[in-house]
N, C-alpha and C positions, 0 to 999 in steps of 0.2 A: 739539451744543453742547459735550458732555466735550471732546470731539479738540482743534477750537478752543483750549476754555479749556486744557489742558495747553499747549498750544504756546504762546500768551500769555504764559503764569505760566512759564514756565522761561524766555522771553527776558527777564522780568522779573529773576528768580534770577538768571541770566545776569549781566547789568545789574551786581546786586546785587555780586557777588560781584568784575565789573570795576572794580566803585568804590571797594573793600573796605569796603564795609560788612560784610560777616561772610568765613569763610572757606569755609563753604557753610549750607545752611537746607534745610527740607523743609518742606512746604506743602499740607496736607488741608482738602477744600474738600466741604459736603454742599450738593445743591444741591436744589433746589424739589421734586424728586421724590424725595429723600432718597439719591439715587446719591450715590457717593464720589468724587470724585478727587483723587487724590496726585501729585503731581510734587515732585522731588528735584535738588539740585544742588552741587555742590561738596564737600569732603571736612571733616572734624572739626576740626582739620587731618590725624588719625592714618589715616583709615580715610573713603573714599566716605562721602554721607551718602543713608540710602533713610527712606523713611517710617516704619523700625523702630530709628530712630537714638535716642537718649534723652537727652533737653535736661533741663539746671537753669531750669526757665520761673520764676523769682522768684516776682513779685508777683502772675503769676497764679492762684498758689495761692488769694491773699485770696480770692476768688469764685470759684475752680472748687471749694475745699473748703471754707475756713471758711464765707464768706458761703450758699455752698451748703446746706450741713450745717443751720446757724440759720433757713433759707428751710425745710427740712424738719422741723424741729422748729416751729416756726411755724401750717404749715400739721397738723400732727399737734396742735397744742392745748400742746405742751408750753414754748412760749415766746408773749408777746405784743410789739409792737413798742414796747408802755408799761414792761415789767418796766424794775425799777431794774438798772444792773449793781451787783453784789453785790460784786466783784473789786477793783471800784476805788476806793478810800479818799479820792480826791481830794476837794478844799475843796468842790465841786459836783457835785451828784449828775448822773449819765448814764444814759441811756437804752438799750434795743438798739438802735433806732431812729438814734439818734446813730452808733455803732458801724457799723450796716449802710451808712451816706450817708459817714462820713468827716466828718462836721459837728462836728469836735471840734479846735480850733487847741491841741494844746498846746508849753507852752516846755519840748517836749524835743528832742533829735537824739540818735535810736539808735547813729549811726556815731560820735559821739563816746565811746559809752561802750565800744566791743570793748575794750580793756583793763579792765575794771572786771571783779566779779565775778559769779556767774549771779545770786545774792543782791540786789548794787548794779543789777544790769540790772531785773532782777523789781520791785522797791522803783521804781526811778523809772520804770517804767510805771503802778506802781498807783497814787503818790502822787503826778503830776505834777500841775503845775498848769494851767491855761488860763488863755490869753489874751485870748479872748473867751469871752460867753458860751455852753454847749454849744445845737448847733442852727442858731448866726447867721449862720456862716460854713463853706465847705468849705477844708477843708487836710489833704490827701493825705501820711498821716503811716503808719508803720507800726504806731505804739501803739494804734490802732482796732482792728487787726486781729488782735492780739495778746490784746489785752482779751478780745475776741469769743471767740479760741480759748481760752483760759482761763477763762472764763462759759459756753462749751458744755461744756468737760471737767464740772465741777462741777456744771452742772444735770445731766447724764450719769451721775456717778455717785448723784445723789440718788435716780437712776430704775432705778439698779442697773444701767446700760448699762455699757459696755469706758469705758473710762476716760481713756483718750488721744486727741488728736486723729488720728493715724494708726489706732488701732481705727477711731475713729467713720468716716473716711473707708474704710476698709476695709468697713466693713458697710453703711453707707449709699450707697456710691457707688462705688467702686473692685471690689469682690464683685458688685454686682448688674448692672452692667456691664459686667461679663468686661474690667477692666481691669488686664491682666494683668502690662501693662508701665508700672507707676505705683506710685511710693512715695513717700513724705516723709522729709526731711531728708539722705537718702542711699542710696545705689544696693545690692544685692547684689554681693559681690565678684566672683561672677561675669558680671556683668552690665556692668562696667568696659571690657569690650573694643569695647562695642558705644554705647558714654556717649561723650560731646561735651565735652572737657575748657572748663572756661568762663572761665579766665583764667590769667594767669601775675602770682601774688600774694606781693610782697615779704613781708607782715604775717604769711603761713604757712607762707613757704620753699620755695614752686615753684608750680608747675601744678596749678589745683586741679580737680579730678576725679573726679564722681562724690558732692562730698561737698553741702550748701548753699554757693550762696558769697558770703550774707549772714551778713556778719560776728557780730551778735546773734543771729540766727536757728544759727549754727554754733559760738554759748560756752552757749547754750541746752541743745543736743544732745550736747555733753562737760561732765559733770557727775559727779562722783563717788557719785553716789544716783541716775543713773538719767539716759536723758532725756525732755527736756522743748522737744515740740515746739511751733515758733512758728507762730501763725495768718497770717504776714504772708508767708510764704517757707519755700523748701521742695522742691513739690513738681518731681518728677522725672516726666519721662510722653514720652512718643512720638507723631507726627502722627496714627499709627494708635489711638491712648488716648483720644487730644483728639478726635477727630472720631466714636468712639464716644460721647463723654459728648456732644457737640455735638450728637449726631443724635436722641441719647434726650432731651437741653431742649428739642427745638426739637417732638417728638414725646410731651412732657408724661410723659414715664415718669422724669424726676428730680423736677421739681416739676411741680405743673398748670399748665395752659396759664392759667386761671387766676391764680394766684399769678406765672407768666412775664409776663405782659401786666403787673403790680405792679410786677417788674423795671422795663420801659420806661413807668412812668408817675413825671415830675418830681416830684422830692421837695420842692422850693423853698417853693413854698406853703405845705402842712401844718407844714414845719419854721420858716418865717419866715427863710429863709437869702435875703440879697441877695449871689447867684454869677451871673455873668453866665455862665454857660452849664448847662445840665440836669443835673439830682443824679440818678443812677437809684438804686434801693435792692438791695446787691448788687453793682451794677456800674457802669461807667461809662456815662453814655446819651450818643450822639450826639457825640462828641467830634470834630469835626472836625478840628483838630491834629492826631490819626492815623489816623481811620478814615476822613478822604478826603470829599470831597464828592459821592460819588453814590449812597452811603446813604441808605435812609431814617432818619426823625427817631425812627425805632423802630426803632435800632441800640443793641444792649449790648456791651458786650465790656472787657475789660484788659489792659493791657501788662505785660510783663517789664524786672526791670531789664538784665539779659541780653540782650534784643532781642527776644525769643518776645510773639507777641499774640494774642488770639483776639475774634471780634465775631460776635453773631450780628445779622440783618436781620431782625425780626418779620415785618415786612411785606411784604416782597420773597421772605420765604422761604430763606432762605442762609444759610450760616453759614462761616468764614474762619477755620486756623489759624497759622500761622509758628512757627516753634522755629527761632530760631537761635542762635549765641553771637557775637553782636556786637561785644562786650567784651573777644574773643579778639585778640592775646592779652595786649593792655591796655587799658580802659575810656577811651572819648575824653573829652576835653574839654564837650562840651553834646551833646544828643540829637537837633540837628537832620538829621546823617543819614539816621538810621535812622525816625526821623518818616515824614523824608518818603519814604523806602523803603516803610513802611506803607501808605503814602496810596497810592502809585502803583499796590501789590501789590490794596488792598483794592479801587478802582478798578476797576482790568484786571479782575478776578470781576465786578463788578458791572456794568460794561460788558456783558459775554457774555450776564448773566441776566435784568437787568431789560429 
């Protein structure tokens, strides 16, 4: 089955790469017996891309670390899905619960404020308002996830734990994992040679690489007092990083199997949300827009704004990563692309396994 699937997956890549959707991607795959395989294709632009290549994966952050992180605290006693957030000032009180689903519409946009200050950025996270009421509705915002990382730091230090969200991901997840090639907000200088430049940005004066390259997520982290990492975006990691953490979820040594099976059970109900498609807690469930239809209905997984995604299949046994920089080396127009690059990628794995 490996041989096969590698051969699949890089005429996939292949594909990919003839269509320009990215300028190359690498692609770690654990499968039902927990074997690994990696196949790799095309170059950074700078430099070949191999499974030890290191992607800016955006959004995947939310759930590989913050939501992660909160699912551990959680399951330790040290958080309930009732606790009020304490962070947030807003006219209506929220929940973590809210937080972990994205059940929260508020009237902000992040990307309008990168010229503002970390102060004006901070302020209208905490005091935004909503649109609807929290729980009704899903709207895939980054102030969730932000919230969330700034409600873990604090209850973090009330327990006298490391006090940053990169501590916490360092000891709960990144240390116990042997992830050796993962960091937030930005790369080792010496580690640049071997990083995946993710766009070429008028707003910063060239090619940015190596650094976040979300824009709030990157006025966060230059701060004259220190920085201050965002829950929404971020992390830096390698297909060989992602397919350790992938292998230890699907094998209950990050959370229990337990609390993973929570993950893939619909949020909609308990929250009262009318979303026409499943709320997982943590992550996204089932999404067919990119994870293709020949998953099961117990698929988790997130995208990047970058192009990087990751899903695992509860039920099927599998798990699927992507790191690419899509974006390179200017962000398109709409995401249907690389969607359905997803689809096709996620597909092809699942064809081979189930």
């Amino acid at each position: 089955m490996a041989q096969q699937l590698r051969e699949k997956v890089q005429a996939v890549l292949q594909k990919g790469i003839e269509q320009g959707v990215f300028p190359g991607a690498s692609v770690g795959i654990v499968l039902p017996n927990f074997e690994e395989v990696f196949v790799s294709a095309g170059t950074t632009p700078h430099t070949l891309v191999t499974q030890d290549t290191v992607y800016d994966v955006a959004s995947i952050t939310k759930s590989v670390v913050t939501s992660t992180i909160a699912l551990i605290f959680l399951e330790k006693g040290w958080l309930k899905l009732t606790d009020r957030v304490h962070i947030f000032r807003g006219p209506e009180p929220i929940t973590i619960h809210h937080l972990l689903t994205h059940t929260l519409d508020f009237s902000l946009t992040l990307s309008v404020l990168k010229d503002a200050s970390v102060l004006e950025i901070i302020e209208a996270v905490q005091y935004a308002e909503l649109k609807k009421k929290p729980g009704s509705s899903y709207a895939y915002v980054n102030a969730s996830s932000i919230l969330l990382g700034f409600e873990l730091e604090l209850l973090s230090l009330k327990r006298g734990l490391p006090g940053s969200l990169d501590e916490l991901a360092q000891q709960f997840i990144f240390g116990p994992l042997g992830m050796e090639n993962s960091w937030l907000g930005k790369v080792p200088e010496e580690v640049k040679k071997q990083t995946a430049p993710t766009e070429i940005d008028t707003w910063r004066g060239g090619e940015v690489l190596g650094e976040v390259h979300d824009e709030s997520a990157w006025k966060l982290l230059h701060t004259e007092s220190g920085s201050i990492y965002s829950g929404a975006a971020g992390l830096f990691t390698t297909a060989s990083d992602l397919v350790l953490f992938l292998r230890a979820y699907m094998q209950g040594k990050v959370i229990s199997k337990e609390m993973l099976a929570k993950c893939a059970q619909d949020q909609r109900q308990p929250l009262g949300t009318t979303h026409n498609t499943p709320i997982g807690l943590g992550w996204e469930l089932a999404q067919r827009h990119w994870m293709g239809d020949k998953v099961s209905s117990q698929t988790i997984g997130k995208t990047g704004f970058t192009g990087s995604c990751v899903a695992i299949d509860l039920q099927n046994s599998f798990a699927v990563a992507l790191l690419c920089n899509h974006i390179y080396p200017h962000r398109p127009t709409d995401r249907s692309k690389i969607n359905q690059f997803r689809q096709e990628l996620i597909n092809t794995v699942a064809e081979c396994i189930v």
